[in-house]
PDB file of N, CA, C and O in Angstrom, chain B, residues numbered from 101:
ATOM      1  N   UNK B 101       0.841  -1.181   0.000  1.00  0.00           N
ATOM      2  CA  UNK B 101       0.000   0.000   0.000  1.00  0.00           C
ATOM      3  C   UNK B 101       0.885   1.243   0.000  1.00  0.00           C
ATOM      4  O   UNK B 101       1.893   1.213   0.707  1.00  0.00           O
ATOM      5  N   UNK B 102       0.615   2.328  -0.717  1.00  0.00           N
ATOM      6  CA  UNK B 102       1.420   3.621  -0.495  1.00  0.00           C
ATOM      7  C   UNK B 102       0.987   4.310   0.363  1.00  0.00           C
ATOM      8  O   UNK B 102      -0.152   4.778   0.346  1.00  0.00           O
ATOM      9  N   UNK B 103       1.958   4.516   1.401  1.00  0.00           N
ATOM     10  CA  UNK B 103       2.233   4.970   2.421  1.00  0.00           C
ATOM     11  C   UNK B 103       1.397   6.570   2.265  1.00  0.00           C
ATOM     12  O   UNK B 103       0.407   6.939   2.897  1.00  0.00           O
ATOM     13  N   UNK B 104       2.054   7.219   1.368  1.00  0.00           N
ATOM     14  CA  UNK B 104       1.384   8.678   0.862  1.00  0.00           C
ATOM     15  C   UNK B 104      -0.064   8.404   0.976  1.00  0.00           C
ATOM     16  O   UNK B 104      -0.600   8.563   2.072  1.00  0.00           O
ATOM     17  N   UNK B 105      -0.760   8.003  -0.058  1.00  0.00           N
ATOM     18  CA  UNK B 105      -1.945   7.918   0.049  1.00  0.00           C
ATOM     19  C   UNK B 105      -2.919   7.292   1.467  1.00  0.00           C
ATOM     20  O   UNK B 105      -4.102   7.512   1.727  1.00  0.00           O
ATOM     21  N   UNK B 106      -2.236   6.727   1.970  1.00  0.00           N
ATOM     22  CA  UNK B 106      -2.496   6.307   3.703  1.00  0.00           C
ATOM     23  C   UNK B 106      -2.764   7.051   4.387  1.00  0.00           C
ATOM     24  O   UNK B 106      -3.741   6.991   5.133  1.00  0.00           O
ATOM     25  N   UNK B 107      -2.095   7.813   4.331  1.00  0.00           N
ATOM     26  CA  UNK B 107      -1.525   9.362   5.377  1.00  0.00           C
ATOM     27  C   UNK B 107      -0.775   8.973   6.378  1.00  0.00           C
ATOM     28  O   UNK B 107      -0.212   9.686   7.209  1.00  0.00           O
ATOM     29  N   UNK B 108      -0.774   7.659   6.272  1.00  0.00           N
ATOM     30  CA  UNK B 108       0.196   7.192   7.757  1.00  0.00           C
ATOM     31  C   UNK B 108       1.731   7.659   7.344  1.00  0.00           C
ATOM     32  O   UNK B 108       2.317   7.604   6.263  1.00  0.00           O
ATOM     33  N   UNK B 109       2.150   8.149   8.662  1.00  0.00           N
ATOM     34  CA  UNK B 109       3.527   8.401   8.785  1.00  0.00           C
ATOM     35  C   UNK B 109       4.223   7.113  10.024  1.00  0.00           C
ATOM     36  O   UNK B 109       3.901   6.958  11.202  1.00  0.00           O
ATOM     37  N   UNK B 110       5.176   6.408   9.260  1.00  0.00           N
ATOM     38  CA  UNK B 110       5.946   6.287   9.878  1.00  0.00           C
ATOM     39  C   UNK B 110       7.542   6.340  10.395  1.00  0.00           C
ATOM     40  O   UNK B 110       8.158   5.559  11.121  1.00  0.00           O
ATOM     41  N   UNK B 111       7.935   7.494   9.773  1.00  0.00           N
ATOM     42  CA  UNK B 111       9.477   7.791  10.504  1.00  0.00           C
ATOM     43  C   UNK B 111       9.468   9.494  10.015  1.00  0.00           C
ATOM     44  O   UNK B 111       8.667   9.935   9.190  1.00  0.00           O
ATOM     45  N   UNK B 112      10.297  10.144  10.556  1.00  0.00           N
ATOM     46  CA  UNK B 112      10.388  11.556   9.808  1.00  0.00           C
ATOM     47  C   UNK B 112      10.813  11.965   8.565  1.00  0.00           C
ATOM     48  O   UNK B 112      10.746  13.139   8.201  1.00  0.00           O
ATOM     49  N   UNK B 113      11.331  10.894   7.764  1.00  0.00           N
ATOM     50  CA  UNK B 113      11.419  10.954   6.294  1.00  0.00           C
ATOM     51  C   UNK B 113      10.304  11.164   5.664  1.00  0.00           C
ATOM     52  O   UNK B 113      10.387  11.682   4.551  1.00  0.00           O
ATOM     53  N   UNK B 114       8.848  10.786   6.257  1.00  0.00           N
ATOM     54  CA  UNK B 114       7.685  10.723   5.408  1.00  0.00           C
ATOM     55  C   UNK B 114       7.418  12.132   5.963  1.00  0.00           C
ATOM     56  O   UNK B 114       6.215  12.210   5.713  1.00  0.00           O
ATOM     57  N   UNK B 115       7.680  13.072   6.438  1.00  0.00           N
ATOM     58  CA  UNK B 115       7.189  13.581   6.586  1.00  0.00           C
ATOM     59  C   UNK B 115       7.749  14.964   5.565  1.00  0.00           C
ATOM     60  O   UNK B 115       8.942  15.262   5.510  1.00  0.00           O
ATOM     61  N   UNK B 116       6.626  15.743   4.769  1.00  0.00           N
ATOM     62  CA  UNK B 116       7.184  16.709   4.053  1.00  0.00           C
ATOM     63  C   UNK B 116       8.035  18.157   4.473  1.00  0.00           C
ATOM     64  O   UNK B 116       8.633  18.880   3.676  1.00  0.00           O
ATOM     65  N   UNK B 117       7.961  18.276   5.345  1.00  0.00           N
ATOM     66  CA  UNK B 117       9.112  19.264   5.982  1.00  0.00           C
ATOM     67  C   UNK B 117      10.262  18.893   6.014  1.00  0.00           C
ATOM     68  O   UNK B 117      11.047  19.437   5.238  1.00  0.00           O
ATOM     69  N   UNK B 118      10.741  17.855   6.913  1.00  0.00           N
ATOM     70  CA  UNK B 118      11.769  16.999   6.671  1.00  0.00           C
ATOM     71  C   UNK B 118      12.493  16.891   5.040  1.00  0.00           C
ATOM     72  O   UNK B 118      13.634  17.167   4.668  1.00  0.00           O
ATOM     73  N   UNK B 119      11.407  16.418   4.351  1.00  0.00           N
ATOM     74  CA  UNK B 119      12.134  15.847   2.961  1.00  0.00           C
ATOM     75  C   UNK B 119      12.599  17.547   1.970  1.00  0.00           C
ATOM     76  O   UNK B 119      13.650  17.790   1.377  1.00  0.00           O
ATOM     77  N   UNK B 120      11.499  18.338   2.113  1.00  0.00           N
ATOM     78  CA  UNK B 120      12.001  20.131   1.995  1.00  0.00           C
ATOM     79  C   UNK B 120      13.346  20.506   2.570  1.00  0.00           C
ATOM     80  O   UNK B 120      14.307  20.934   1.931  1.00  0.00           O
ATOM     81  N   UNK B 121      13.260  20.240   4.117  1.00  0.00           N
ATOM     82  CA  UNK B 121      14.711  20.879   4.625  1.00  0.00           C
ATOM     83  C   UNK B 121      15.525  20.547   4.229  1.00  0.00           C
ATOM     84  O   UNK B 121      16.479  21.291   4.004  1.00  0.00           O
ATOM     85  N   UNK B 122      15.521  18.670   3.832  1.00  0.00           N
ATOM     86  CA  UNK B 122      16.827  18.270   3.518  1.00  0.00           C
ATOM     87  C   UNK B 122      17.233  18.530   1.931  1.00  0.00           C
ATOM     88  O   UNK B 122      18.378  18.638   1.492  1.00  0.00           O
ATOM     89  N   UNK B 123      16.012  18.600   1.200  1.00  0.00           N
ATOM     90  CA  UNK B 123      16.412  19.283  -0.224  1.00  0.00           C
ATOM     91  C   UNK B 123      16.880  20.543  -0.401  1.00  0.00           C
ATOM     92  O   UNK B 123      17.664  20.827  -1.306  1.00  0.00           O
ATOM     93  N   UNK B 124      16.491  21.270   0.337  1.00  0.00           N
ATOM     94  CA  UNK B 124      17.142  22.906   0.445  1.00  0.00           C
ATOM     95  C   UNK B 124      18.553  22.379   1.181  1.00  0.00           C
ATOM     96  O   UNK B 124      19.404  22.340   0.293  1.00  0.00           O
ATOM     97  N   UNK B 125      18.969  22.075   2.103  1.00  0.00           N
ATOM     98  CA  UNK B 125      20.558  21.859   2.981  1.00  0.00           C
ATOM     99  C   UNK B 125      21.412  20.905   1.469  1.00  0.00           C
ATOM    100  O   UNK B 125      22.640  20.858   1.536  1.00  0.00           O
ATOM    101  N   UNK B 126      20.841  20.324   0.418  1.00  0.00           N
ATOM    102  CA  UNK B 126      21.365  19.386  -0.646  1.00  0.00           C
ATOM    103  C   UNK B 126      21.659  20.861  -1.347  1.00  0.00           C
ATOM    104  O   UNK B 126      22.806  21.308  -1.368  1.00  0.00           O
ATOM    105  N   UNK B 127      20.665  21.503  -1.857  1.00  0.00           N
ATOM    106  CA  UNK B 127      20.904  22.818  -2.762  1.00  0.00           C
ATOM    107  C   UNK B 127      21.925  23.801  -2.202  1.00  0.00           C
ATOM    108  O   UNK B 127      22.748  24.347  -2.938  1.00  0.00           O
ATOM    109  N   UNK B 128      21.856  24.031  -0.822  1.00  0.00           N
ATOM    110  CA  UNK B 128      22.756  24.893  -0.275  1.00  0.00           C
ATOM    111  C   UNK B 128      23.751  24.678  -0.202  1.00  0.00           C
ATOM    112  O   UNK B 128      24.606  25.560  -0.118  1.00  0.00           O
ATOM    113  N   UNK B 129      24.044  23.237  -0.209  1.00  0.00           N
ATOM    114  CA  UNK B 129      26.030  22.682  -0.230  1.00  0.00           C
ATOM    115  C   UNK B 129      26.521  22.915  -0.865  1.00  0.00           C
ATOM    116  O   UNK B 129      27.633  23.422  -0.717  1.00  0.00           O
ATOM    117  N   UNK B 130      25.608  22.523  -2.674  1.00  0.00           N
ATOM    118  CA  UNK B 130      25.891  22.556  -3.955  1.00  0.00           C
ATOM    119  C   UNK B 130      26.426  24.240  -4.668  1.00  0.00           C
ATOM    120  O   UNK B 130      27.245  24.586  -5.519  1.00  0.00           O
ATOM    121  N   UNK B 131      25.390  24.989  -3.722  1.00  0.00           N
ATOM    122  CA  UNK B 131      25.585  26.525  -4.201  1.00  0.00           C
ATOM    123  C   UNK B 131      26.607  26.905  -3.562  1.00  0.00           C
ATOM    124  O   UNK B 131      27.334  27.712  -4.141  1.00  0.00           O
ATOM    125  N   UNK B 132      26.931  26.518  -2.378  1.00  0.00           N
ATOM    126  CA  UNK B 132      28.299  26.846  -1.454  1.00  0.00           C
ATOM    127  C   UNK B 132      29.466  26.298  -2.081  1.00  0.00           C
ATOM    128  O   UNK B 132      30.577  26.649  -1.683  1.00  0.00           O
ATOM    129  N   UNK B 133      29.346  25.522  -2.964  1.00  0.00           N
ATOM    130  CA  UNK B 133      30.610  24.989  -3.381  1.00  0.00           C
ATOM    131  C   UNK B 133      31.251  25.976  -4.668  1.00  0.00           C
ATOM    132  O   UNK B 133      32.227  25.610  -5.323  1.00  0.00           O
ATOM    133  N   UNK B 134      30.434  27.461  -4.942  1.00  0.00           N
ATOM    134  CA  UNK B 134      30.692  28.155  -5.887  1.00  0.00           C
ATOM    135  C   UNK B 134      30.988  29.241  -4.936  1.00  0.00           C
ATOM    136  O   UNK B 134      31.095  30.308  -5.539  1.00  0.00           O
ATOM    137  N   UNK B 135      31.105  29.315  -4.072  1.00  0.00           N
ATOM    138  CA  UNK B 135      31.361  30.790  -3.351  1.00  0.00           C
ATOM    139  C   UNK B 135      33.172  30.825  -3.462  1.00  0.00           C
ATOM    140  O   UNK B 135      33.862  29.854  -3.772  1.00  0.00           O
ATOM    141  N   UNK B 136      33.658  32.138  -3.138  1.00  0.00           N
ATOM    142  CA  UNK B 136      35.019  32.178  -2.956  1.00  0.00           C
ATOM    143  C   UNK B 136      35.812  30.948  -2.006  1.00  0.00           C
ATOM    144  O   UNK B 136      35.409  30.091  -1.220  1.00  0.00           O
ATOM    145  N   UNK B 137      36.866  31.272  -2.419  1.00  0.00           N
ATOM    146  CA  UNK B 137      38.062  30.224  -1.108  1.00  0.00           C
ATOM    147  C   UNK B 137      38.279  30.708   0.131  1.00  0.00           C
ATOM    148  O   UNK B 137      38.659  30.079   1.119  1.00  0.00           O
ATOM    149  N   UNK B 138      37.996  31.966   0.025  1.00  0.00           N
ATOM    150  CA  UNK B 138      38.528  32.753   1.171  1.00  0.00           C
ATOM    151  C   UNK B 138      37.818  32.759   2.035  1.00  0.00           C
ATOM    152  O   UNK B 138      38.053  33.151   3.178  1.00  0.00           O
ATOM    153  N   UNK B 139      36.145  32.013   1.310  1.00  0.00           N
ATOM    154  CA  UNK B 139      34.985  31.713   2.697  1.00  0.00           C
ATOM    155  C   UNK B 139      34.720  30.367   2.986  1.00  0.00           C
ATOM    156  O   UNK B 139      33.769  30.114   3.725  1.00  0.00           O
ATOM    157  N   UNK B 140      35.250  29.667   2.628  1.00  0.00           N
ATOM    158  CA  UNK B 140      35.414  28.379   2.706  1.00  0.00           C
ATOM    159  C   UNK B 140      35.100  28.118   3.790  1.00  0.00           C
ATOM    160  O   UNK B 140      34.074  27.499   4.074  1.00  0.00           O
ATOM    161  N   UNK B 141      36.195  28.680   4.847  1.00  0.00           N
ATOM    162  CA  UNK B 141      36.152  28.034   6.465  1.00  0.00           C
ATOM    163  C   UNK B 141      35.617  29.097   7.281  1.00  0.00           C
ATOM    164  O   UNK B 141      36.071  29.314   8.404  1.00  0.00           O
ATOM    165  N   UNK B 142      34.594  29.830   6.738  1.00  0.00           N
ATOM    166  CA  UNK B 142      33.815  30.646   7.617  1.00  0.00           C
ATOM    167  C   UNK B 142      32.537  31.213   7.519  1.00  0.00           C
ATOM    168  O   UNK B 142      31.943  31.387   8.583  1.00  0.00           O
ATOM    169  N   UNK B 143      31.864  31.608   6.251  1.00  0.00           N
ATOM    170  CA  UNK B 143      30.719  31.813   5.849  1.00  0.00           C
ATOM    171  C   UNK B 143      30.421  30.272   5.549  1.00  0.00           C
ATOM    172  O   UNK B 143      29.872  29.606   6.427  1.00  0.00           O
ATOM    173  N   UNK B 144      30.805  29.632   4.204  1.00  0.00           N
ATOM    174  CA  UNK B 144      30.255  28.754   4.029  1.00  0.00           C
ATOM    175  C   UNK B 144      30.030  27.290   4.919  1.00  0.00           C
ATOM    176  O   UNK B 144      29.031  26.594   4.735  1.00  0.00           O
ATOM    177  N   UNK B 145      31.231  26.890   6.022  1.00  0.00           N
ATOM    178  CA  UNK B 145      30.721  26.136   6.527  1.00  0.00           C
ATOM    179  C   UNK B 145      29.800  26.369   7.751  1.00  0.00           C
ATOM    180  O   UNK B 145      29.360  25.373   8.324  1.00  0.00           O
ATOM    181  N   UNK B 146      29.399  27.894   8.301  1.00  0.00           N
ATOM    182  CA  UNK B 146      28.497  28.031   8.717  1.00  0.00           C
ATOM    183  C   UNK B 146      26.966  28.214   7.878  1.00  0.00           C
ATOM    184  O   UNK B 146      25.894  28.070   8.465  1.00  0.00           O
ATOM    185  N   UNK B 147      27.003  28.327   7.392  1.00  0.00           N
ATOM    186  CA  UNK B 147      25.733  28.587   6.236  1.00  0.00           C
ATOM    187  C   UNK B 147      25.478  26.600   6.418  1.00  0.00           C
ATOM    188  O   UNK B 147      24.603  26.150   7.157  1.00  0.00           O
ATOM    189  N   UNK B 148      26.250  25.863   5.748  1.00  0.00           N
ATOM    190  CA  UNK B 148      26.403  24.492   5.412  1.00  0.00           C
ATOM    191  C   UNK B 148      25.836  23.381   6.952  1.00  0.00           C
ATOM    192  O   UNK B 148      25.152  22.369   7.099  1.00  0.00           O
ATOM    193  N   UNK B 149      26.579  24.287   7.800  1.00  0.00           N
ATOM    194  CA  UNK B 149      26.074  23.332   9.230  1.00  0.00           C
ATOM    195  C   UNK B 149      24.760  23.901  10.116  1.00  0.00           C
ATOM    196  O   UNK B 149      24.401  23.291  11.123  1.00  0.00           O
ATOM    197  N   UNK B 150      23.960  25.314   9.588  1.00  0.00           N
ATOM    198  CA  UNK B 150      23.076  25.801  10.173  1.00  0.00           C
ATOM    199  C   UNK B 150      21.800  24.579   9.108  1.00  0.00           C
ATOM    200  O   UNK B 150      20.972  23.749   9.484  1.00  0.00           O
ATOM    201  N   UNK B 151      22.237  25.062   7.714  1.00  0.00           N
ATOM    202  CA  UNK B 151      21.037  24.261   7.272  1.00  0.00           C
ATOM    203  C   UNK B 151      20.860  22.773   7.462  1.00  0.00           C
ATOM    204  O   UNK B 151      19.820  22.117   7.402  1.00  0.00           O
ATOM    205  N   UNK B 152      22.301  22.319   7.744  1.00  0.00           N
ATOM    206  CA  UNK B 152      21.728  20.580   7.913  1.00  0.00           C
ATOM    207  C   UNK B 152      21.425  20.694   9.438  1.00  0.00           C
ATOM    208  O   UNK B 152      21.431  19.589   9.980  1.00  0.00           O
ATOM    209  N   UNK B 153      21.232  21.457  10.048  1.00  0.00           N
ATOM    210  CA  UNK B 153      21.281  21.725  11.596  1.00  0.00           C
ATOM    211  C   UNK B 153      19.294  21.552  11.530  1.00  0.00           C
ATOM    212  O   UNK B 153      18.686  21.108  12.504  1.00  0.00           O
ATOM    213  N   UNK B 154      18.649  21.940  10.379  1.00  0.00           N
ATOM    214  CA  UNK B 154      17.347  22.609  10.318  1.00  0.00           C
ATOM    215  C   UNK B 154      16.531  21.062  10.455  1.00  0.00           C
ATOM    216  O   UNK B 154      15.574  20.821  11.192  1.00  0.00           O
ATOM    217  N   UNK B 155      17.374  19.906   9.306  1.00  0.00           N
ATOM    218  CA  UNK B 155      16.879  18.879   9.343  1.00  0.00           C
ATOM    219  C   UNK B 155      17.233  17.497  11.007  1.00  0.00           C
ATOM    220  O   UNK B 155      16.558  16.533  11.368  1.00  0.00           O
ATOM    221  N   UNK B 156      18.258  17.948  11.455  1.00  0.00           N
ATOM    222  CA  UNK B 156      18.432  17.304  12.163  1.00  0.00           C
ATOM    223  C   UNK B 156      17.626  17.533  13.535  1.00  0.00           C
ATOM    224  O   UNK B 156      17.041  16.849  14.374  1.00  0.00           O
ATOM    225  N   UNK B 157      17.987  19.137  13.241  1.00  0.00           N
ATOM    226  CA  UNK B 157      16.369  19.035  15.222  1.00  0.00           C
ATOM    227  C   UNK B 157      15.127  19.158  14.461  1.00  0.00           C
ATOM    228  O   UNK B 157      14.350  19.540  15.336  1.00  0.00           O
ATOM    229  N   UNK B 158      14.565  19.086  13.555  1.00  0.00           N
ATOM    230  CA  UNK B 158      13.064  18.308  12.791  1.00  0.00           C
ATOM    231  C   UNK B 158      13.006  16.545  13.022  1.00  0.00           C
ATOM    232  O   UNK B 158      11.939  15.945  13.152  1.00  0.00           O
ATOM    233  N   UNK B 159      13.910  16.095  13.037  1.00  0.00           N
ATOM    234  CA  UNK B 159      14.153  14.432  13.487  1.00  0.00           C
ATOM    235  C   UNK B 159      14.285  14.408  15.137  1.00  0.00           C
ATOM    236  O   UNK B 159      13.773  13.624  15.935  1.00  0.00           O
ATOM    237  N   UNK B 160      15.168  15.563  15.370  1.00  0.00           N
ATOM    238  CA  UNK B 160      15.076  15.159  16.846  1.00  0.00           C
ATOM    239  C   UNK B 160      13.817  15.440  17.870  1.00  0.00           C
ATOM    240  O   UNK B 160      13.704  14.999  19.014  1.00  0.00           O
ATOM    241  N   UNK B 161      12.695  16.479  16.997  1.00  0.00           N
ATOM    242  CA  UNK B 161      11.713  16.662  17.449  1.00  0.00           C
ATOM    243  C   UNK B 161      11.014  15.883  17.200  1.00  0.00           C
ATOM    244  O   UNK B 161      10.085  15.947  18.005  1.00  0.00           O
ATOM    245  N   UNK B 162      10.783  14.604  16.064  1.00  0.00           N
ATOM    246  CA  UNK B 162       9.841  13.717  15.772  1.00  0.00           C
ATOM    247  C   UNK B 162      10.191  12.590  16.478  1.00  0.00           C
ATOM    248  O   UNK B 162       9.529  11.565  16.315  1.00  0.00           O
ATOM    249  N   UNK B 163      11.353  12.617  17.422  1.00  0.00           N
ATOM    250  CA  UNK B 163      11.708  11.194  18.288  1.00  0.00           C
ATOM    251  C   UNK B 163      11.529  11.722  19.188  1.00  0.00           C
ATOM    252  O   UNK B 163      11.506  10.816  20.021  1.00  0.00           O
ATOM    253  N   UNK B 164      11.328  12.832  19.812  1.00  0.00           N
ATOM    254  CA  UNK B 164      10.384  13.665  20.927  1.00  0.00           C
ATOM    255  C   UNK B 164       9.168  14.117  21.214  1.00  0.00           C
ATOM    256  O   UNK B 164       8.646  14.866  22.039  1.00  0.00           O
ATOM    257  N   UNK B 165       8.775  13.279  20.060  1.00  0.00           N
ATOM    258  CA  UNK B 165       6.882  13.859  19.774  1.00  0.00           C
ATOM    259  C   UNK B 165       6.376  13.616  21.459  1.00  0.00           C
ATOM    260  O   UNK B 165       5.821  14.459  22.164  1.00  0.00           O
ATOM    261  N   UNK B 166       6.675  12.496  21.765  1.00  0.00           N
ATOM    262  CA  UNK B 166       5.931  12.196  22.617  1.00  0.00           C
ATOM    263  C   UNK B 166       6.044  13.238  24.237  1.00  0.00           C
ATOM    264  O   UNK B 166       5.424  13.023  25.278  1.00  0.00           O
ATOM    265  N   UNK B 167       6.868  14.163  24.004  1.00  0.00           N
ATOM    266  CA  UNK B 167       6.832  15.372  25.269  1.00  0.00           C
ATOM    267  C   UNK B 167       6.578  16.608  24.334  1.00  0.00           C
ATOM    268  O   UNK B 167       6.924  16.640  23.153  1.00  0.00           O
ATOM    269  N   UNK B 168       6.143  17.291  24.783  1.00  0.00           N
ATOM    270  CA  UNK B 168       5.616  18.247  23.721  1.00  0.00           C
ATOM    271  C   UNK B 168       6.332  19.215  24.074  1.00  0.00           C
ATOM    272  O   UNK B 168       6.602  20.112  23.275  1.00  0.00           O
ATOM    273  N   UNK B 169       6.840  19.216  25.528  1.00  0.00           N
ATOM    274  CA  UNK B 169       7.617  20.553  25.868  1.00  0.00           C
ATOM    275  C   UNK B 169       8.974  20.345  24.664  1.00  0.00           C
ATOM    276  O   UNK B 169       9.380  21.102  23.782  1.00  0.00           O
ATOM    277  N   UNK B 170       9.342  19.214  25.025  1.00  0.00           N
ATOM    278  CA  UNK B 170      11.026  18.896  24.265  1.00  0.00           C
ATOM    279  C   UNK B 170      10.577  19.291  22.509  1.00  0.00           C
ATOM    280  O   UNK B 170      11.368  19.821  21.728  1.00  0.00           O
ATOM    281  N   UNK B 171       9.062  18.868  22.135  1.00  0.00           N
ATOM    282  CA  UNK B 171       9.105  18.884  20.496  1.00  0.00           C
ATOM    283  C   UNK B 171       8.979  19.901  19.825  1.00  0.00           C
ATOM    284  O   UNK B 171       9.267  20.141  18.652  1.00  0.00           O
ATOM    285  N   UNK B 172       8.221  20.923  21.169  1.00  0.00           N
ATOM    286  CA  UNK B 172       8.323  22.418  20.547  1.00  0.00           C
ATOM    287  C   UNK B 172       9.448  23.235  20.588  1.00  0.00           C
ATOM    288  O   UNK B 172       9.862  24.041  19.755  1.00  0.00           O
ATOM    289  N   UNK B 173       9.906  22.893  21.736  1.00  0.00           N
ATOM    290  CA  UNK B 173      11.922  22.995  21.642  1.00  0.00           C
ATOM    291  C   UNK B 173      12.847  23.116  20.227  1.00  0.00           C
ATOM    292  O   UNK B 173      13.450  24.018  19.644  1.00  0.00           O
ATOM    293  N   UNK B 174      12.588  21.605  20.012  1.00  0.00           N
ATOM    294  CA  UNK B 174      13.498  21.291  18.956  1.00  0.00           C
ATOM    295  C   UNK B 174      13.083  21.870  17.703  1.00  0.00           C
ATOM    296  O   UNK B 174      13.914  22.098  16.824  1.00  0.00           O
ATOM    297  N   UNK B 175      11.219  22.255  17.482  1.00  0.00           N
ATOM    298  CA  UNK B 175      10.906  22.636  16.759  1.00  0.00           C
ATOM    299  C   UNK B 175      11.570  23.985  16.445  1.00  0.00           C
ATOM    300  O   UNK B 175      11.778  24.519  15.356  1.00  0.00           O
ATOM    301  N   UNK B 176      11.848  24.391  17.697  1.00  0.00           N
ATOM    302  CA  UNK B 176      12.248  25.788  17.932  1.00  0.00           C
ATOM    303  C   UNK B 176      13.591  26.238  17.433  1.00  0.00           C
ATOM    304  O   UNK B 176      13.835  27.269  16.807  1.00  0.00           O
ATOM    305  N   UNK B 177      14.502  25.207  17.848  1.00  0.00           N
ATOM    306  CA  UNK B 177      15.738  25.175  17.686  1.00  0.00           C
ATOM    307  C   UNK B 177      15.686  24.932  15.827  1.00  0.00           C
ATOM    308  O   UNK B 177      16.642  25.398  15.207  1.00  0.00           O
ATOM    309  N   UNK B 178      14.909  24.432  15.269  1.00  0.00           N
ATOM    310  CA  UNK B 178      14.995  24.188  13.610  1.00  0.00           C
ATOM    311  C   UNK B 178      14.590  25.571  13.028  1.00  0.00           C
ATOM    312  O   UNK B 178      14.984  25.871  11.901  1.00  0.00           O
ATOM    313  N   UNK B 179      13.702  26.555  13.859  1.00  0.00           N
ATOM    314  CA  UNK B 179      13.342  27.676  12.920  1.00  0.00           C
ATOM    315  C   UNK B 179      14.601  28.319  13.566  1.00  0.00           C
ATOM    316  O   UNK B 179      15.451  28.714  12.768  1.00  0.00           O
ATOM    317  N   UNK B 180      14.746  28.414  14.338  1.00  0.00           N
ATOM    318  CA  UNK B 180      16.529  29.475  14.685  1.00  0.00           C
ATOM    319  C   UNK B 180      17.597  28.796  13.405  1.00  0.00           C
ATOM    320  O   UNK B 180      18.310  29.413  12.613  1.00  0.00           O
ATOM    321  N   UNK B 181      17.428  27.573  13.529  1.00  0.00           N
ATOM    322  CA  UNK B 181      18.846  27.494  12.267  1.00  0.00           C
ATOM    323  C   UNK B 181      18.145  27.957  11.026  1.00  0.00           C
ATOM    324  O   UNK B 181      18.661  28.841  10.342  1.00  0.00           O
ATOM    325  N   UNK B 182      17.323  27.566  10.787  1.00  0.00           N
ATOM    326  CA  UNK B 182      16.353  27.954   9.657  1.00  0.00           C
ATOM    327  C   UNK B 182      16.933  29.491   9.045  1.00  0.00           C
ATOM    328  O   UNK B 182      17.409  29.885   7.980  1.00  0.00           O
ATOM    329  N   UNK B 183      16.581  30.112  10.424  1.00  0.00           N
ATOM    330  CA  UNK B 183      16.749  31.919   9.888  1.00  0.00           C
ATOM    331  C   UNK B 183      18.426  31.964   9.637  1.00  0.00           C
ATOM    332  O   UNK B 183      19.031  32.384   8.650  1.00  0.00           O
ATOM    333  N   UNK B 184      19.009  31.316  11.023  1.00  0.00           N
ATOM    334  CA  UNK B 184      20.363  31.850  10.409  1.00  0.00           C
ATOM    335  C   UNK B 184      21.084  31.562   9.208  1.00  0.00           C
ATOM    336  O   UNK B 184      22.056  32.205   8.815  1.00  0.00           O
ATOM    337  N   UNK B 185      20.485  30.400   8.540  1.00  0.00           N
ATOM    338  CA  UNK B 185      20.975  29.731   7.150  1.00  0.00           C
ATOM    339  C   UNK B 185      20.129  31.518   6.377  1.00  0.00           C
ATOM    340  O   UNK B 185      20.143  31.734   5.165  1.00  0.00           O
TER     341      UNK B 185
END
């Protein structure tokens, strides 16, 4: 059965935010890899570790669903990297 059409979710991959963040943090590496040398080790690998930062507390909030204080947290912590990317 497809999972999509189910609506059932089961892991945070199915879920479409998740699969967005991590396509934007894929696009952002790719575009970072055209910036100067001279930002190499300072704009770009901050730019590079805020956005995969966006997908990783979106996972760490979906293995925290179950406290809501911790999921709005982490949720929280994904729109802060969010902006700073």
């Amino acid at each position: 059965m497809n999972e999509r059409r189910s609506g059932k979710i089961n892991s945070v991959r199915d879920l479409e935010i998740y699969k967005l963040s991590f396509k934007v943090a894929t696009e952002i590496h790719n575009i970072t890899k055209l910036f100067p040398k001279e930002e190499r080790y300072s704009l770009t690998d901050q730019i590079r570790r805020s956005s995969r930062s966006v997908c990783a507390n979106i996972a760490e909030a979906w293995r925290k669903r179950k406290y809501v204080a911790v999921f709005i947290n982490k949720l929280s912590d994904s729109a802060q990297e969010a902006a700073e990317t």
